[in-house]
N, C-alpha and C positions, 0 to 999 in steps of 0.2 A: 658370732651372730649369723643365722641365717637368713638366706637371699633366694628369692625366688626367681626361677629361672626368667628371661625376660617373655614377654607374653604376645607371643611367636603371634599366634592367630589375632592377637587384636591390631600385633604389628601390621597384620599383611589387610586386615581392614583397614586399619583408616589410610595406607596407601593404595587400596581399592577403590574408597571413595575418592580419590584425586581423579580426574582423566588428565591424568600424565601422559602426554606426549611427545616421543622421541622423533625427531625431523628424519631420524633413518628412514621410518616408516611410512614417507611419503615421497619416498623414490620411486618413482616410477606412473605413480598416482596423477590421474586427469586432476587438476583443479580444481574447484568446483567454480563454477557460474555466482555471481552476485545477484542474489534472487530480490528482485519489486516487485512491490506491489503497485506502485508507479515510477517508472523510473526517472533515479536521478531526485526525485522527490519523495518517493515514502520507503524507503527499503524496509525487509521481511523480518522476523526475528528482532524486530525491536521497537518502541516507542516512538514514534512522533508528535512533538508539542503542535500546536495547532492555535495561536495566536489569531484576538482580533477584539477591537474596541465591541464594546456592544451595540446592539443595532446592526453589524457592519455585514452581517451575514455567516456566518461561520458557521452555527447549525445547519441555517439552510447548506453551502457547500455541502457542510459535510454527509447531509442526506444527498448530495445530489452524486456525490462520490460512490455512498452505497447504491445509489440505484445503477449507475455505472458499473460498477464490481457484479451486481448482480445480474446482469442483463447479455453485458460482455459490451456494453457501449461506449464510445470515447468519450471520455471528461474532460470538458474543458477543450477539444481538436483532437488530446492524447489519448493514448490505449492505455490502459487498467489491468487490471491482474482481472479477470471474469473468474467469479467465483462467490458462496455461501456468504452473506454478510451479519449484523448482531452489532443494533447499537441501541447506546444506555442514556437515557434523554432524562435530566434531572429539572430540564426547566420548562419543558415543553410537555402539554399533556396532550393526550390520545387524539384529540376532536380538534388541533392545533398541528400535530404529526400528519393529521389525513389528510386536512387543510392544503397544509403543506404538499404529501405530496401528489394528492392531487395534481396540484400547477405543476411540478415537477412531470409529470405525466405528462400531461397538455402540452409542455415545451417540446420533449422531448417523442411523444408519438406513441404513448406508451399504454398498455392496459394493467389495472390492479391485478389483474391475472396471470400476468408477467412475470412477475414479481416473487416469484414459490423460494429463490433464494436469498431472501431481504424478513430479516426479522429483526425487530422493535421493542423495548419497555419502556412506556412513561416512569418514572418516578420523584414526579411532582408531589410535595407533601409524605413522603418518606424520608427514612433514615438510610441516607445513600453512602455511606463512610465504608472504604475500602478495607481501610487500615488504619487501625489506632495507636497511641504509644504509651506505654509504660512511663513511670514515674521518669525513672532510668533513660529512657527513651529509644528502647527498643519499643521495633514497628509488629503487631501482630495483626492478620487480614481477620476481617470479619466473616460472620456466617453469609452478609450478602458477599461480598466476594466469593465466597466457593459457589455460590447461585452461579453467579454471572459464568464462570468459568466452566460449568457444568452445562449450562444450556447455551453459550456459543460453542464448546463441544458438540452437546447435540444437537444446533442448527449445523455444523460442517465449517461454522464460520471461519475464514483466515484475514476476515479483517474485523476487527472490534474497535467502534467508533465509543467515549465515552465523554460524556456531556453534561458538567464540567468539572474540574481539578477542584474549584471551589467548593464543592458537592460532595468530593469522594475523599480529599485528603484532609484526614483527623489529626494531621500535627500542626508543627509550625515552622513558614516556610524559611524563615529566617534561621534553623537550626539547619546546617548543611545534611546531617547526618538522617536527619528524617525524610527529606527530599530526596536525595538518594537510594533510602530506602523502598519509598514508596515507587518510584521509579522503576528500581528494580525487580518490584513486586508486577506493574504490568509489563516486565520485561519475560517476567515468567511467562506470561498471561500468552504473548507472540511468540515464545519458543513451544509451549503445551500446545497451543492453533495452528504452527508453521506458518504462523502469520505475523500482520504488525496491528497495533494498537497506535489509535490517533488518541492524543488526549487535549480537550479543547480546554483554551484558558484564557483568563482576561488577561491582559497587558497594566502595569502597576503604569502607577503617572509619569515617572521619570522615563519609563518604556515609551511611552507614549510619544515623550515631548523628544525626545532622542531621535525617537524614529527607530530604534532599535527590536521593539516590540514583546521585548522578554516581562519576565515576572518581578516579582520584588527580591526576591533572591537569584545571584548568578547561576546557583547549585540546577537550579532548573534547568537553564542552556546548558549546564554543563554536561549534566546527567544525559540528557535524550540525545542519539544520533541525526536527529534531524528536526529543525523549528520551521515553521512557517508562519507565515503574516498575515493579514488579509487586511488594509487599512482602503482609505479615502484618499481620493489625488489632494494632494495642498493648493491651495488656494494660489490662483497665481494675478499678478497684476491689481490684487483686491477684487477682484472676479471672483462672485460665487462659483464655488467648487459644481460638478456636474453631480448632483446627489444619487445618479443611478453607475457611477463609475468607482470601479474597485481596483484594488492592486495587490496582486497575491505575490509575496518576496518569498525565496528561500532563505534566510539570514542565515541559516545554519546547516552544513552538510560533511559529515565524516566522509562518505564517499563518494560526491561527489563535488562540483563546484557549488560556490556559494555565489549568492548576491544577483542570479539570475531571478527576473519577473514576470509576472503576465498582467497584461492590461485588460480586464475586464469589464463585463456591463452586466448590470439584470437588469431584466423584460419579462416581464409575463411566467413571474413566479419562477424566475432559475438565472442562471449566469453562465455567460458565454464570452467567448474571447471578443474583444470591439476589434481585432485583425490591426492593433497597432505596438502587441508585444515585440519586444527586440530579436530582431532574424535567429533562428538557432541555425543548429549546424548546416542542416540541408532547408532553410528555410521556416516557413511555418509549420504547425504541427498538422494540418494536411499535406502539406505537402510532403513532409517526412512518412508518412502515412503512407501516401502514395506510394514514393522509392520504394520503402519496404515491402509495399504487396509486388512492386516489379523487379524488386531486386532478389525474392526470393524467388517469382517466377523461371526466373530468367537462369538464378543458380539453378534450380531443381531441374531445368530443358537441357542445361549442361553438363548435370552429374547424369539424366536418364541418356543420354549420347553417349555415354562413354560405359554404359553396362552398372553402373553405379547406384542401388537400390538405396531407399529412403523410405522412414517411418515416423509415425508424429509419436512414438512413444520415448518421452523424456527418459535419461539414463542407460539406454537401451543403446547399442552399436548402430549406426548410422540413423541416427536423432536429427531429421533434418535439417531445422534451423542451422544447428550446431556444425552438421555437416556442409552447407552453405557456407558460413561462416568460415570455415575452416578451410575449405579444399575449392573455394571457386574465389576468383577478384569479387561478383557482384555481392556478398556477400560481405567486404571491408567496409569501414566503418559505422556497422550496425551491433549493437548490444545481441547476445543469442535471445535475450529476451521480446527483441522486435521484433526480430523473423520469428520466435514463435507466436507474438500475436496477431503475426501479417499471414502465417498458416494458418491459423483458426479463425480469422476474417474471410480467408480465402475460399474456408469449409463451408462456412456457414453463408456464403453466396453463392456455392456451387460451381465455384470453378477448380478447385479442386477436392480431388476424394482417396480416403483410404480402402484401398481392398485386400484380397488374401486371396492368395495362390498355392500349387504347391501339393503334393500327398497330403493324405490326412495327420500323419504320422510327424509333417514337418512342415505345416501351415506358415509362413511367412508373410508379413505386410510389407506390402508396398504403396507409395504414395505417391498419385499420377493426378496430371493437368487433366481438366473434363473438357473435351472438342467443343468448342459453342455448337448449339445447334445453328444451320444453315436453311433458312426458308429455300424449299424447291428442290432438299438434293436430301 
């Protein structure tokens, strides 16, 4: 009987398509940095559930996240990722989004003209399903999916908020395997962005009464690297609850802690910290704010003492933040991601600036503290 040789080249495809990696091959290799888009609360490259009873606020947040992301303004006290945003609003329409953020503006001091990196779709009254399943129950995306994915492509977006799970997921959540699927379908969605994906969802009753906040299927928390909450204080003493008072939990965190909260309030169309969350590391999130614009000051005046040049170009050989971090004390206990949002705070108030020096032939940036000016001299 004849045997055909075995089939060399398809062999070496389909171990082509593996990204097999040997640990040799990262001898020597820098690390790479744990990229957020908020840290500690929304990490990049993957899914965040986004829990909260109705009423409770959660769209709004989540608009008030993207106008954050867009602007480069603190959310909530904290720093953001500043960058392109694209979100998918299934229950809120047009003249209800503007409404909104309008007041969102007003709070925050903002003009609609601000705003060039914030894009929106109502799709109230459409066919908003992601991805469907097969008899079988395999998950296949739909034609609106390649939409979405296409135009937060072409907004730049790296964060894509979508509004709600109940909206976009055409299985059932009670089959583990479809949850997972669909899952990993916006999991795609934040690795194509180099970004992360918020996906907003109601909370089933037993979540509710728990306090837990999850869906009706575990497969949900299981599936996402990161859930959040957003509930009402409980009633205490038989004391009506303070109806403008919120509580935003992390219940779930692959990388970092869990069960940390913030005490919140909305006013005047937005939400802000009521200044009675639990102390974090170096205090409140101004105050951590703070350290970090001085802590990076103070690295950068100590590496420029010692002949020691710095540049804000991420990946590049002496990458400030990272060089801070690395080569100075004031720089310990900071994420490189802090010190890089406390450099682009820093930029953007003008204390400090990048320039270039150098031949033409061998232009190099350096990044220097700007002299305040001094009335009189």
């Amino acid at each position: 009987m004849h045997h055909d040789p075995p089939n060399q080249a398809g062999d070496d495809f389909a171990f082509a398509a593996l990204r097999i990696v040997n640990p040799v091959s990262l001898h020597g290799k820098d690390v790479p940095e744990r990229e957020w888009l908020w840290p500690d609360w929304i990490p990049m490259n993957s899914t965040t559930a986004f829990y909260g009873d109705g009423g409770t606020g959660k769209s709004l947040m989540s608009q008030q996240l993207m106008t954050a992301c867009a602007t480069g303004l603190p959310f909530l006290g904290y720093d953001v990722l500043e960058c392109p945003v694209f979100g998918v609003f299934c229950e809120d329409d047009e003249t209800e989004l503007h409404r909104r953020q309008d007041r969102i503006n007003s709070k925050l001091k903002l003009e609609f003209r601000s705003l060039g990196n914030m894009h929106w779709v109502s799709r109230v009254g459409d066919e908003n399903l992601l991805m469907t399943f097969s008899g079988e129950g395999r998950g296949e995306p739909t034609p609106f999916f390649q939409q979405i994915v296409t135009a937060a492509k072409r907004a730049g977006a790296r964060l894509v908020v979508i509004d709600t799970a109940a909206d976009t997921f055409g299985g059932n959540e009670n089959i583990r395997s479809q949850v997972r699927q669909f899952i990993s379908l916006l999991n795609r969605v934040a690795i194509e962005i180099n970004g992360a994906v918020v996906l907003l969802a109601h909370p089933s009753q037993t979540g509710k009464s728990s306090g837990s906040g999850d869906g009706g299927s575990t497969a949900w928390s299981n599936s996402v690297r990161s859930r959040l909450y957003l509930s009402r204080p409980e009633e205490k003493n038989g004391d009506p609850e303070d109806p403008d008072k919120r509580i935003l939990s992390r219940l779930k965190a692959n990388y970092a802690r869990t069960g940390d909260r913030l005490d919140l309030r909305w006013g005047s169309g937005a939400f802000e910290s009521d200044g009675t969350s639990a102390a974090q590391t170096l205090g409140s999130p101004a105050d951590r704010i703070d350290a970090a614009n001085r802590a990076f000051l103070a690295g950068l005046a100590e590496l420029t003492e010692k002949g020691q040049r710095c540049n804000v170009y991420k990946g590049q050989p002496n990458y400030a933040p990272k060089t801070i971090r690395d080569l100075t004390n004031f720089g310990q206990g900071f994420e490189v991601s802090e010190l890089d949002a406390a450099m682009k705070r820093l930029i953007r108030e003008g204390r400090l600036e990048s320039v270039e020096d150098g031949p033409p032939s061998r232009r190099r940036s350096c990044l220097r503290e700007v002299a305040p000016d001094i009335p009189g001299i």
